[in-house]
N, C-alpha and C positions, 0 to 999 in steps of 0.2 A: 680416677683417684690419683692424690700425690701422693708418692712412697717412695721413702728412705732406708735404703736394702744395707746393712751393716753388717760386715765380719772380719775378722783376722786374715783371713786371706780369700783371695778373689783371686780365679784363673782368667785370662793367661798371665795375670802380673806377680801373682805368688800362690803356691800352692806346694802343700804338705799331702793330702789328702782328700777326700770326698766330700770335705767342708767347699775346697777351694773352688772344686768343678760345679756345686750346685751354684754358689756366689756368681762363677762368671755365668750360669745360662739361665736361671732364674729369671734373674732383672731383663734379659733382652725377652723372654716369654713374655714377660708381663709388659714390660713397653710393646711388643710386637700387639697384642690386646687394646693398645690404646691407653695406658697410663701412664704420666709424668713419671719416671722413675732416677731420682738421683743413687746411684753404687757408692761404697764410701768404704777403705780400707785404708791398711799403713802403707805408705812410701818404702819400700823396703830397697829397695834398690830402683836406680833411673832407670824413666821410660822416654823414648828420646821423643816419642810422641806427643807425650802431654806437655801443655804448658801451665806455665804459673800461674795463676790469678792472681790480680791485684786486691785481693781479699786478705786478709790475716787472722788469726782469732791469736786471744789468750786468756788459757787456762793455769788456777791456782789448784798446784796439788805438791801435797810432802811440803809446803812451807816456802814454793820457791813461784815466782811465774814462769810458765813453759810458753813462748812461742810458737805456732803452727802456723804452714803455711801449705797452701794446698795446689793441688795440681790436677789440671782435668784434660779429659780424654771424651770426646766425642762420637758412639760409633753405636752401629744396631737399634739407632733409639733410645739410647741409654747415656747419660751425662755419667762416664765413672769420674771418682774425684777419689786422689792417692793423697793423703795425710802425712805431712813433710814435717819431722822431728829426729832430732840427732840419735834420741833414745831407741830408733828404729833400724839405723841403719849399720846392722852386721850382718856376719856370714852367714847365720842361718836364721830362722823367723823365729820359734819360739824358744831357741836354745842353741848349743853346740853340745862337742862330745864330753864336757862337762856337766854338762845338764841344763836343764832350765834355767832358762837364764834369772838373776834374782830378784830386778826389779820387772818381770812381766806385770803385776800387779798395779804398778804407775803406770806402765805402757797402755794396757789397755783400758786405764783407766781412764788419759788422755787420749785417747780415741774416741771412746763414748762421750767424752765432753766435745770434743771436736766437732762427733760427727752431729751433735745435738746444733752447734753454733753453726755450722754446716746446710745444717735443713732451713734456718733463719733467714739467711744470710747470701747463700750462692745460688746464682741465678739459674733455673734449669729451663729451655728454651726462653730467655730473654727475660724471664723475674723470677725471684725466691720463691720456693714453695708456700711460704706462710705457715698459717698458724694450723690449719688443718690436715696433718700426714698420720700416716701412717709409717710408723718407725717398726721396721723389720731385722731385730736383731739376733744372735746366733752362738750360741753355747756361752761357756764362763767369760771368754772374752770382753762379750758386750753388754754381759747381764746387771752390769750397775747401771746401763744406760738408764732403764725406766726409775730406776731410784734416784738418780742426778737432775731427770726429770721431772719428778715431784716435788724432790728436794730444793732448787735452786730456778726453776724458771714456773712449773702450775704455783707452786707458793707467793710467787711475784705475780700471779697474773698473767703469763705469756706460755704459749702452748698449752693452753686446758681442754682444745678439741683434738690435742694427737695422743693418738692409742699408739700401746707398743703390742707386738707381735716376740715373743721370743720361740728361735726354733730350735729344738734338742736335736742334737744330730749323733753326741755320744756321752754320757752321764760320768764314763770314766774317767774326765777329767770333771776339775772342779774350781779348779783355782785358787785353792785353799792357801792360806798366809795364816801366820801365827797373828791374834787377837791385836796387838801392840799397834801392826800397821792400819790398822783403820783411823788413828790421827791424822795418817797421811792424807787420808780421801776428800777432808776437807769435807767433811758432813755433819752437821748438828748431831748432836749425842744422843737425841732418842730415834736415830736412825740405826744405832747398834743392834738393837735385838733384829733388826730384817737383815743384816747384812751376815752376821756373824749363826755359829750352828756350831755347836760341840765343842768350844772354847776355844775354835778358829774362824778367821774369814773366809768366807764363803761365797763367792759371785754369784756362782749358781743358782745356788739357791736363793739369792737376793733375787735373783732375774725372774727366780721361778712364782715367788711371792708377789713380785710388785709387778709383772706384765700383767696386760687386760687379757691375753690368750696365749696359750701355749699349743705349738703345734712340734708332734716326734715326726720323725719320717719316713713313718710309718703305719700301719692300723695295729699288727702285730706290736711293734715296739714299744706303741702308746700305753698298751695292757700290760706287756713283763715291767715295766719301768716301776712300776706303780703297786709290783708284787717283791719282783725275784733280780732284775737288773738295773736297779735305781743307782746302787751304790752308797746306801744309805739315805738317799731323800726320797722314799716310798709313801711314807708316812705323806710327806711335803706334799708329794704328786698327788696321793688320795685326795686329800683338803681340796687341792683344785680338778679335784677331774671332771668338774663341770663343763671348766675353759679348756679344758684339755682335748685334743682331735690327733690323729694320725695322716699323712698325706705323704701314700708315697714319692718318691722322687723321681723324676723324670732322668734320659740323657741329651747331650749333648748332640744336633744335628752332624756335627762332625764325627760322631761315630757311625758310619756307615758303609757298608761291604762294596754300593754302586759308586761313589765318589771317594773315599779313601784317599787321601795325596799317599800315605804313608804305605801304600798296598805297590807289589808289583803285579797286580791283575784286580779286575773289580767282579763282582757277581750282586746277583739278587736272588730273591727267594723262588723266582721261575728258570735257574738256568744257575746250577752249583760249579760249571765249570771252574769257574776262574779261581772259586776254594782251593780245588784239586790245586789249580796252579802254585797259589799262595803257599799250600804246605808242602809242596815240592820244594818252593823258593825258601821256606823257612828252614825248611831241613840244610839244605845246602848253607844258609847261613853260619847256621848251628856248627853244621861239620857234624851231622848226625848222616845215616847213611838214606838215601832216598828209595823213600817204600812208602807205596800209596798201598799196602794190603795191610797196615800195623797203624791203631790206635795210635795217633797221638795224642796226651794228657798233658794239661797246662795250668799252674798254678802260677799266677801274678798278687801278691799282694805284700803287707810289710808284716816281715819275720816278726812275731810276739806272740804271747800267750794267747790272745783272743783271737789269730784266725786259726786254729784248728790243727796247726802243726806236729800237736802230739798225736792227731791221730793219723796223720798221713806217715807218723814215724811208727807209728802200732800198726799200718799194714803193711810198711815198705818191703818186708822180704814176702810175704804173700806178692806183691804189685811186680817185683822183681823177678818172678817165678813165671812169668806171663811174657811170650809174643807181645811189647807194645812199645811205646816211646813216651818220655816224661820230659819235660821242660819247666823249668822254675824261674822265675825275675822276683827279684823282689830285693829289701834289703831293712835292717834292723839288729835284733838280737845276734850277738856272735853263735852265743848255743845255735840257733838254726839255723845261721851262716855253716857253721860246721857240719850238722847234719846233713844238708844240700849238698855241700862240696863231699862227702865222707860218702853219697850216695850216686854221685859221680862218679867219683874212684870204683865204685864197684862194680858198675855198669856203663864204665866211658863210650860205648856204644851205641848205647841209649836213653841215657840220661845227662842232660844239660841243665846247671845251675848258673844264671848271672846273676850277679850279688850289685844291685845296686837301683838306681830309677833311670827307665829308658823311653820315654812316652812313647816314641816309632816303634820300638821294638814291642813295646803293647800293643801295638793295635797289629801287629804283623802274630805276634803272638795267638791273638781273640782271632782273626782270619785263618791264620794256619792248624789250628790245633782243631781234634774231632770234639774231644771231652773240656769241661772248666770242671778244675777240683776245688768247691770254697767250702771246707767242712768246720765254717765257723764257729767258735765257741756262742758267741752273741755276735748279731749284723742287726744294727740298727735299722738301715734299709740295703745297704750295699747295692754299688754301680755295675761290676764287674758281671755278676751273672744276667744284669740288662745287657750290659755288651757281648757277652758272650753270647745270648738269645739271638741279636740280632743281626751276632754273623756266622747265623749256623753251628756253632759250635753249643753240641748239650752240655747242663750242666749239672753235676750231682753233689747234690748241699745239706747243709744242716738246717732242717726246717726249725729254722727261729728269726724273730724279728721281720723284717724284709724280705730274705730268703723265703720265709715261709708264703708271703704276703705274692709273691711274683713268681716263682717255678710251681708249674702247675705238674704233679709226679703222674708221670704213663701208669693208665689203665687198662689193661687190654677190652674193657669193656667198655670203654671210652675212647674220642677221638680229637682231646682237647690237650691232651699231655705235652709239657717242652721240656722233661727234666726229671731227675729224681731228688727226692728231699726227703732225705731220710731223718726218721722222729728222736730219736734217743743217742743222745750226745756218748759214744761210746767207737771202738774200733770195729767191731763186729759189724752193728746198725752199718756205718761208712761202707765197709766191704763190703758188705751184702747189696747195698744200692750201687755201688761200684758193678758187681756180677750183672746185674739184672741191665745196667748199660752197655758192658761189653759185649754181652752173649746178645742183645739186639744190634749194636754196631755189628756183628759176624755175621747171623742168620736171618734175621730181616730185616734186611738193607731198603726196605720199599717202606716198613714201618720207622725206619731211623729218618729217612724222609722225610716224613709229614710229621714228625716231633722236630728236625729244623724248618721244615716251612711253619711249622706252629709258634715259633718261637721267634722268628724272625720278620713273620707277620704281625706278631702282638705291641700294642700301640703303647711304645716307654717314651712317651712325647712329652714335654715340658711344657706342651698347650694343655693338656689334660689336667695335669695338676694346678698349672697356675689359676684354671678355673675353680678349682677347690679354693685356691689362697684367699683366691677374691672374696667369696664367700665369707672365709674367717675376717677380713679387712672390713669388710662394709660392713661385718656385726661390730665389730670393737668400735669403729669410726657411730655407728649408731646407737650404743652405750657411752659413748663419751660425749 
C-alpha cells in the first residue's frame, strides 16, 4: 500500500511527547513490511541532512497565500518530508512559556493542506504516490486533513480513492478556536456544522466526523473515550464506534537493555547482571549512595494533573518511612516541580528530582531503577511501562487505558504476571500495589525474577501492531 503518515511531530526531528516517538517508528514498521510510505511533519528547526526539493506548493488560508517548501530525508525505508514555513519556526513546537502559541490553528492547518499537495505531487521511490493512499493522520493537529480532503480536491475529482485513518493518541487536547476563525480555513460554509461543536472550532472533532476509521491507541482507551474520557465528544465517539478500533502501541527498537548506546553495561532477560551494574552506575550519577540491597523507584514523565502525581504526593510520607531510593525526571507544572524538589529536601539521601527532559538520562533511568511508578490519572496507551518491561524494571500502575491493556498484575496462582495495576484511582489502592511489590522485591527475589523475565520477554514490537494498521488500511482503502 501507499501511505501518507502525518503529525505534528515526528521523532528524532521534533518531539514533545509519545505522539512524536509513535510518528518516527510507525512509518519505518510499516515500510520495513513492504509499503510505500511517505512521513510528513513541520520543518521546525533545520536538519542538515535533508535536502530541498525542487517542489513547492501553495496554500490559501486566513485570506493570504502561504508558501511551502519541503525538505526530505531518506532513511529506514521511509521518504520523511519536513514542511518548510515561517509560521513554524520558533522555539518551542506548539507554544512557549506563554502559552500556546495563537495562530496553531493556521499552522496546522497549513500542514494538512501541504501534506495533502504532498502525497500528489513528491516523488516516493522515484514517482508520486497518486491517487490511491492512504492518509494517516493524528490528533487535532491533522484532523481537518480529511475535511480539506472532501472539501477541495474529492469535490474536483482528484483523490476519491484515498481514505484517511485518524489516530487518537490524547482527547485532551482539541484545538478548540473561537467560531469567527473558521473564515480563515477557507472552506465553503456548509462545511461549518462538521467543523465547529459548542459554539467553537473544533479539529477534532471535525477529524473524528469526517475520517473513514478511527483508531485510539489502545483497546482499553477506545472504550473509556466513548464513555468517561472523551472530553466531551463521547456522544461523537458512540455515532462512530463502528469505525472505531483500539491498537496498541508498540516501542521503539532503540529501547533495548542488549544494545543501549545510552547504557554503561548491557543485559538481557537470561543474564540480569549488567542491571546490577547499570543501577550502581546510576546511583553514582545521582550522588545517591550505592546500595544494591534498597529498592530503587523511578518515575519519568511530565509534571501535570494527568499522570497521577497527587497520589505519589498522598503516599509520600508513608514511601519515605521505608528503606528504598526514589528518583524523578520529568518536567511541567511548577506545583510538582515543587513537590519533587520539597521531597528532596526531606530525604536528600534518597530521593533525587531533575526537573527537566533528559532522553540518556531515561533510558539509564528505565535500566537502573527496580520499580516504574506510572499512577496515571488516564494513559491512553503509555510507552513508559513498555520500557520499563523490557528493561526489567516492574512496574505498578493505574489500571486504565493502556496501562490496563499491557501490565499483566502478579498472581500468585499464575505465572504470567510483569507488574501491578492497581483498579481504583485513589492513594490507598497505589500503596497497597506499591506493598504487594516491595515485600516480593525483599522475600522472593526468585519470584521478582520471572515477573522481569515476563516482562522483558513480552513482544512490545511495532511489527505486531503495524499488522493491525494494515488491516484497518486495506478496509478503508476497500470502502473507498
Amino acid at each position: 500500500m501507499d501511505i501518507v503518515w502525518v503529525a505534528a511531530e515526528m521523532a528524532p526531528f521534533s518531539k514533545t511527547g509519545g505522539l512524536g516517538d509513535v510518528a518516527g517508528a510507525l512509518p519505518r514498521a510499516l515500510a520495513a513490511r513492504g509499503h510505500r510510505v511517505l512521513a510528513i511533519s513541520p520543518r521546525y528547526r533545520a536538519v542538515p541532512e535533508a535536502r530541498e526539493l525542487p517542489y513547492t506548493a501553495v496554500v490559501h488560508l486566513f485570506g493570504v497565500d502561504h508558501r511551502v517548501r519541503f525538505h526530505a530525508l531518506d532513511r529506514d525505508g521511509v521518504r520523511w518530508l519536513l514542511v518548510d514555513n515561517p509560521c513554524f519556526q520558533r522555539a518551542g513546537i506548539y507554544g512557549d512559556d506563554q502559552g500556546p502559541y495563537g495562530d496553531n490553528l493556521f499552522r496546522y492547518a497549513l500542514l494538512s493542506r501541504a501534506a495533502i499537495e504532498a502525497a500528489m505531487h513528491v516523488p516516493v521511490d522515484g514517482r508520486p504516490l497518486g491517487q490511491r493512499v492512504v492518509f494517516h493522520v493524528n490528533d487535532w493537529h491533522t484532523g481537518l486533513l480529511p475535511v480539506y480532503l472532501d472539501a477541495h480536491y474529492r469535490a474536483s475529482g482528484r483523490m476519491r480513492a484515498a481514505g484517511v485513518v485518524l489516530g487518537l493518541h490524547n482527547l485532551g487536547h482539541q484545538g478548540s478556536q473561537p467560531a469567527e476563525a473558521f473564515a480563515g480555513l477557507e472552506l465553503p460554509p456548509r462545511w461549518f456544522p462538521t467543523v465547529e461543536m459548542g459554539g467553537r472550532l473544533n479539529p477534532l472533532k471535525a477529524g473524528i466526523v469526517s475520517a473513514d476509521a478511527l483508531v485510539a491507541v489502545s483497546p482499553t482507551y477506545s472504550r473509556q473515550i466513548q464513555h468517561d474520557h472523551g472530553f466531551g465528544l463521547e456522544s461523537v465517539l458512540r455515532m462512530r464506534s463502528e469505525r472505531l478500533v483500539g491498537i496498541l502501541n508498540g516501542i521503539d527498537p532503540s529501547w533495548d537493555p542488549r544494545s543501549d548506546v545510552h547504557l554503561p553495561a548491557h543485559y538481557g532477560p537470561g543474564d540480569l547482571a549488567g542491571k546490577a551494574q547499570c543501577k550502581a552506575a546510576l546511583q553514582r550519577e545521582l550522588g545517591l549512595p550505592v546500595r544494591d540491597d534498597v529498592p530503587l523507584l523511578a518515575f519519568i514523565g511530565r509534571l501535570d494533573h494527568q499522570k497521577g502525581l497527587d497520589l505519589l504526593e498522598g503516599i509520600a510520607p508513608w514511601l519515605l518511612g521505608h528503606d528504598l531510593q526514589l528518583v524523578a525526571l520529568g518536567s511541567g507544572a511548577s506545583r510538582w516541580q515543587d513537590f519533587l524538589r520539597t521531597l528532596e529536601r526531606a530525604a536528600p539521601s534518597r530521593v533525587r528530582a531533575r526537573i527537566g527532559f533528559d532522553e540518556p538520562l531515561a533510558h539509564r533511568i528505565e535500566a537502573g531503577a527496580d520499580v516504574f511508578l506510572m499512577p496515571s490519572r488516564f494513559e491512553p496507551c503509555g510507552l513508559n511501562q513498555l520500557y520499563s518491561m523490557r528493561y526489567g524494571t516492574v512496574p505498578v500502575v493505574h489500571a486504565t487505558g493502556g496501562l490496563a491493556d499491557t501490565v499483566t498484575t502478579v498472581d500468585p496462582a499464575r505465572d504470567d504476571g510483569t507488574g501491578w495495576a492497581f483498579p481504583d484511582y485513589d492513594a490507598g489502592s497505589f500503596r497497597r500495589a506499591l506493598e504487594f511489590a516491595l515485600t516480593t522485591y525483599h522475600r522472593f527475589p526468585g519470584a521478582w525474577r520471572r515477573i522481569q523475565h515476563n516482562g522483558m520477554t513480552r513482544d512490545s514490537s511495532w511489527n505486531r501492531s503495524a499488522g493491525l494498521y494494515e488491516t484497518v488500511y486495506q478496509r478503508v482503502l476497500g470502502w473507498r
